[in-house]
Every structure is written in C-alpha cells, then in structure tokens.
C-alpha positions in Angstrom: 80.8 75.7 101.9 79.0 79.0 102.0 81.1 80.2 105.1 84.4 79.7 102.6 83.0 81.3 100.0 82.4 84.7 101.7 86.1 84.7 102.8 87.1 84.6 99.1 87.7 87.7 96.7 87.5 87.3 93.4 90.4 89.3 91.5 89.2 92.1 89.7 90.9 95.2 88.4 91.6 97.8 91.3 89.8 101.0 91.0 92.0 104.2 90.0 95.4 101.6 90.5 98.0 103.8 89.2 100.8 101.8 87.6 104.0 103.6 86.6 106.9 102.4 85.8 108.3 102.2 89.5 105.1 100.2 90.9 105.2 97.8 87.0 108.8 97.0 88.0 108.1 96.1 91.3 105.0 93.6 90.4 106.7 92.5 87.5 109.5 91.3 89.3 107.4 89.9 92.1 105.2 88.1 89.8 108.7 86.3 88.7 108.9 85.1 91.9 105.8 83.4 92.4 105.9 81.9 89.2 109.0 79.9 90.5 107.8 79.2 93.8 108.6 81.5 96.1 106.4 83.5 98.4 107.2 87.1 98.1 107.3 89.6 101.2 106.4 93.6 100.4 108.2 95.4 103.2 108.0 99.1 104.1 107.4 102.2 106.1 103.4 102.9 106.6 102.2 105.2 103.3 104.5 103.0 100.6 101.7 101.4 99.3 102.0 97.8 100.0 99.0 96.5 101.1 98.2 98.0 97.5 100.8 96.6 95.4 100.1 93.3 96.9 95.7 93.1 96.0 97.4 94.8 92.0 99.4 92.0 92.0 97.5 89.4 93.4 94.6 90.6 90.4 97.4 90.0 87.9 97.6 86.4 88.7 94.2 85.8 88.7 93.3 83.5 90.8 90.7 83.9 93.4 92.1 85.9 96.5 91.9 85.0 100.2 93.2 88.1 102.7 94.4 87.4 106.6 95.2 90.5 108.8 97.5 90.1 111.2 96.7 90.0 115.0 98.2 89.6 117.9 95.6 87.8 119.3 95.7 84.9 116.8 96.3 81.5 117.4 97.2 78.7 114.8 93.8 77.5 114.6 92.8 81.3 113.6 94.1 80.6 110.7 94.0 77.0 109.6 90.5 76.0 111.3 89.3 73.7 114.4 86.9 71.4 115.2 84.0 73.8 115.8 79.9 72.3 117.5 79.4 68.9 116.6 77.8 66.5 114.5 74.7 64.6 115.2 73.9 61.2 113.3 70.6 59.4 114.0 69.8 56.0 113.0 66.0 54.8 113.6 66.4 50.8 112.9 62.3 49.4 112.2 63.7 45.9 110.4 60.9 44.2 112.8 57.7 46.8 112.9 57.2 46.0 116.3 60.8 46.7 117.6 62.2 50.5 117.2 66.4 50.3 117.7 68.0 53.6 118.1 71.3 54.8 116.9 73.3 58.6 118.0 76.4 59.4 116.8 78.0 62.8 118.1 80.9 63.7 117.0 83.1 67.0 116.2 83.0 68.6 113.1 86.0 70.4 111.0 85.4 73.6 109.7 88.3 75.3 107.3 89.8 78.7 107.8 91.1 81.1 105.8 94.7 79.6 105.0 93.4 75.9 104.9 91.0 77.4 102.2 94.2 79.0 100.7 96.1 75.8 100.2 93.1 73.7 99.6 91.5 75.0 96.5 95.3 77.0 95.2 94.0 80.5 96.0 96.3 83.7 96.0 96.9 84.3 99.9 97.6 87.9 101.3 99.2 88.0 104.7 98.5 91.4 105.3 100.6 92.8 108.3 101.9 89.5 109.3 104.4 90.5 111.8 101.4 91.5 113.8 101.0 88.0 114.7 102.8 85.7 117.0 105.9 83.6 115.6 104.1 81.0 117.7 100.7 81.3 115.0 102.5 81.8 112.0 104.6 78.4 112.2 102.5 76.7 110.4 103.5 78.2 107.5 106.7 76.7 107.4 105.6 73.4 105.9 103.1 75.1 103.4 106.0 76.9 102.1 108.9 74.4 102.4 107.7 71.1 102.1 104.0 72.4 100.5 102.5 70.2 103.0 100.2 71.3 105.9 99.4 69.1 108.8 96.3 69.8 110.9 95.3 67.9 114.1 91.9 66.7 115.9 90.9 66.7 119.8 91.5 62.6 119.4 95.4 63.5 118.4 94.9 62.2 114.8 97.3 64.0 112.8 96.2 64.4 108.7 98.1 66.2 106.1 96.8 68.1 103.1 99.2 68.4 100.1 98.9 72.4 98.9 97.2 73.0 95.5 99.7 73.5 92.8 98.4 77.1 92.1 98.8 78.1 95.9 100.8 81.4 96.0 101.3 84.0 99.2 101.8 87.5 99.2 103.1 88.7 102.7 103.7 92.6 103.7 104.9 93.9 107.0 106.1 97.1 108.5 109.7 97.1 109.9 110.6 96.0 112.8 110.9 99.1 115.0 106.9 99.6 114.7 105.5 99.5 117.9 103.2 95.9 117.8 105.5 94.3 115.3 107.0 91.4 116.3 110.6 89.9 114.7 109.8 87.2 111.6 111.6 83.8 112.5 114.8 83.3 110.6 113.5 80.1 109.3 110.2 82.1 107.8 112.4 84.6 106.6 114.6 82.7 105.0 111.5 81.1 102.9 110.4 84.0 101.0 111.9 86.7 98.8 111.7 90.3 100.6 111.1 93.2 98.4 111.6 96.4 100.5 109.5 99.5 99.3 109.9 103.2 100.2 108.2 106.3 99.2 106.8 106.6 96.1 109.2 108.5 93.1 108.0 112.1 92.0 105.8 110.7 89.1 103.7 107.9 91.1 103.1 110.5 94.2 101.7 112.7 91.5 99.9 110.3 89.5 97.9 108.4 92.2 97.0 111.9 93.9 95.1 112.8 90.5 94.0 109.4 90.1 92.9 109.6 93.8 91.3 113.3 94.1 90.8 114.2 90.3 92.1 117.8 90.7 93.9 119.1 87.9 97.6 118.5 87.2 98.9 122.2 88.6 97.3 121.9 91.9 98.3 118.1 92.6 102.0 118.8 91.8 101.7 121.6 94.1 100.5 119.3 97.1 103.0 116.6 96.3 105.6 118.9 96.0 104.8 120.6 99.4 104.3 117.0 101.2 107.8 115.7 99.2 109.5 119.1 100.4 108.6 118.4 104.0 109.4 114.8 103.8 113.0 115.6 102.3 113.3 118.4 105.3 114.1 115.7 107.9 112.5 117.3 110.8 109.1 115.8 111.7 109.1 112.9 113.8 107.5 110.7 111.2 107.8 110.8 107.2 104.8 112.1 105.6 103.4 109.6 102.8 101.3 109.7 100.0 97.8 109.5 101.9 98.9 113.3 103.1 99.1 114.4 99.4 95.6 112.4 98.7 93.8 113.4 101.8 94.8 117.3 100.9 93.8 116.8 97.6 90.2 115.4 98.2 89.5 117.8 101.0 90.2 121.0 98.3 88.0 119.3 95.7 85.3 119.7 98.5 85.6 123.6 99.1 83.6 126.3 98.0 85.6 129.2 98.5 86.3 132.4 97.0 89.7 133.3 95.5 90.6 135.6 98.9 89.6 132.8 101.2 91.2 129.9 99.0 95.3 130.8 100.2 94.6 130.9 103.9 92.4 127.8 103.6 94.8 125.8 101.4 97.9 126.8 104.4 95.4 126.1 107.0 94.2 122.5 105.4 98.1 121.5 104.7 99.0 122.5 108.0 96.2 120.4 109.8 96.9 117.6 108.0 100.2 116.9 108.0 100.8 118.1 111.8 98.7 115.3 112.3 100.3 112.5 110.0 104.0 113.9 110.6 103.4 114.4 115.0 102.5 112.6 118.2 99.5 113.5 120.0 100.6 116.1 122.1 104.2 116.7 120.7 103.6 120.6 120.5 107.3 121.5 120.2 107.0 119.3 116.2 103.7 120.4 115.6 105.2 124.0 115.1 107.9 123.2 113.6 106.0 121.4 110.8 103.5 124.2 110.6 106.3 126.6 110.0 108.2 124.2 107.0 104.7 123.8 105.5 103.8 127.4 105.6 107.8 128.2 104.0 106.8 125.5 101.3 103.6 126.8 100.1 104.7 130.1 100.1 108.0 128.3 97.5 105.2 127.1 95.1 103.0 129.2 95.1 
C-alpha cells in the first residue's frame, strides 16, 4: 500500500492561485459538471493555464488527487497496473515429527497503478496532457466513464471487473491538435466528456497572477503585461506569447541591482530575450528581429 500512497496528493490550497472572475467562472462551471457526472476536458494553446485550473479545481472538490502525464510511450497497463514479480507461499507440514512435507506456491502478484488507484478508492484524477498518449492506452477509459466499470485481465486470461467508487471524478487537459506530439482523441472519448476550451488570459488575470507570481509593484507589472499583450495582439510572431513571458520578465527584474541609467537598456534587453525566445524557433532569425523591433516600439509606448 505504501507504493499507492506516494502516487496520491492530498488537495491543498495552491500557492499564489489567482482567482478572478474569468478563472471562478470557468471552475465554477466545471465543478457543475462533475457534480453530475461528467468528466470535464480543459483545452487550450500552451501558456492558458490549464494544467493550473485543473489542480484549483481538483483542491475545490477535495478529495485526494491522483495526476497521470501523458506519454507516448504508455501502454494500458501504464496506467491501470499488471501482474508485476511473484508471490511465494511456503507450507512446512510436521503433523508426524518424524516426517517433514513441503508445500511452494508461486504465483503472480497484482500491483495497482495510478488510474486503478483512481477508480478504486474515488480519488480526483488529472489526465494531464492526455492526447500525448496513444488512443490505443487511453481505451480503457471508456468503460470507467460510460458504464463506471473497469475490467482488468491476468497472464491466465481471467477477466475481473472493479465497479468505480461513487466519488470518482477526471479532469483531462490537452493541447489542440495541431501540436506537434498530439495525437487526435477518439470520437467515442470525446463524446464522453464536456470540453471547456481556454485561451489567454483577460487583461485583469494576466496582471494579477504576474503580481501574485513576481511581487513587483502594480505600475511595473501592467507595464510587462501590457508590452507581452501588445505583441501578442500584433499578430506577427510565429507563436503567441502567454502569461509565463509576463511572469518570467517580472521575476528576473525583481532580481536586478541596477542603477536608474542601466535599468531602461536592461529592462529592453530582458524583454527582448525573453520573448524572442518564447515567441521564435530556434534559428528563425528573420522573426527574432521582427519581435525585437515590436518589443522595443512597445516599451518605448509605455514607457
């Protein structure tokens, strides 16, 4: 039982969680769902905070909290369980002191994975990046969700079924399916959750959760956001910049030790590195420059 135990959270309140009134209408809403039955699937762009909404949800419910990662590599009994070593019984019969009768048993033993663990005891499940795994090892979800029933199999062929807990809940997120390693969800799993689509944050959360996140005073935050939302809304960068540019600007300034005639060039210079790298492909010179150039026209705009 140990080895379960160490694959379970136990839901506490998130550290700086930010919850406006865009991300309290999406949980609220998504906790509605669950509450009748039905799995709910946060889909978005990388940066729209879903992997986050889903633990601040998953905390509201309550319930102990079991996370899977998605993988390519995973096979159904990655996340249901096997048979796994064996077990060894040993029977030393002395009825008559002067006859010693011997007794081995070796058999196969069971051990439970994550999702088995899940559906077992009714803990809150988070499919993190599901699509990342094959439609091949994520069919056994089917039943759990439909019929709440999962059905598991030894090396002899015995089939047994487990009937899922009644407090059994899964929270699933997923990047679209243009991402490179994403594969398409089967219609049938699809059709057997409720898909909430999130994008970039509005004005107020961006700015909230990069105080939250960095602690620097309101003035400078709404200056990064405002910069990172300016060259979001450009539409010229190969990728979107999301909110972990405006957060990772934020905390590098809070580290610098400048003086007033260094702080400008350093601020264009951190802005610039940054989100060149989250907006560009390596090597992809031609939109490097031309992100440098937006940034350096939108700090110079708010400043």
């Amino acid at each position: 039982m140990s080895q379960e135990v160490n694959t379970v959270l136990e839901p506490t309140p998130m550290y700086n969680f930010v919850e406006t009134d865009y991300i309290k209408d999406i949980t609220d809403r998504a906790k509605t769902y669950l509450k009748a039955g039905f799995p709910v699937h946060f889909r978005g762009p990388s940066g729209t905070g879903k992997t986050t909404v889903a633990m601040h949800l998953a905390g509201k419910i309550g319930r102990p909290v079991v996370i899977i990662h998605g993988d390519a590599e995973f096979k159904t009994s990655d996340l249901i369980g096997g048979e796994s070593g064996y077990k060894f019984k040993k029977l030393d019969d002395r009825f008559i002191h002067s006859v010693h009768k011997y007794e081995e048993d070796m058999t196969k033993e069971w051990v439970n994975n994550r999702l088995t663990l899940a559906v077992k005891h009714g803990f809150t499940l988070i499919y993190d990046e599901f699509t990342r795994s094959r439609p091949e090892a994520n069919n056994i979800l089917l039943p759990i969700l439909q019929e709440r029933m999962m059905s598991t199999a030894s090396t002899k062929g015995e089939n047994s079924y487990l009937k899922v807990h009644p407090d059994f809940c899964a929270i699933f997120t997923s990047n679209p399916e243009e991402y490179a390693g994403v594969n398409r969800t089967q219609d049938a799993l699809r059709d057997r959750m409720v898909t909430m689509d999130l994008d970039h944050f509005d004005y107020d959360t961006e700015l909230q959760i990069t105080i939250a996140k960095s602690g620097l005073p309101f003035e400078e935050a709404e200056k990064i956001v405002k910069i990172v939302r300016g060259l979001r809304e450009s539409g010229k960068t190969e990728f979107d910049p999301t909110i972990r540019g405006s957060i990772m600007i934020a905390k590098t300034l809070r580290t610098l030790e400048t003086t007033s005639s260094e702080s400008k060039e350093m601020f264009m210079k951190i802005c610039q590195d940054i989100l060149t790298s989250e907006t560009s492909r390596i090597g992809s010179k031609t939109n490097q420059e031309r992100v440098r150039v937006i940034v350096q026209e939108l700090i110079m705009q708010y400043s």
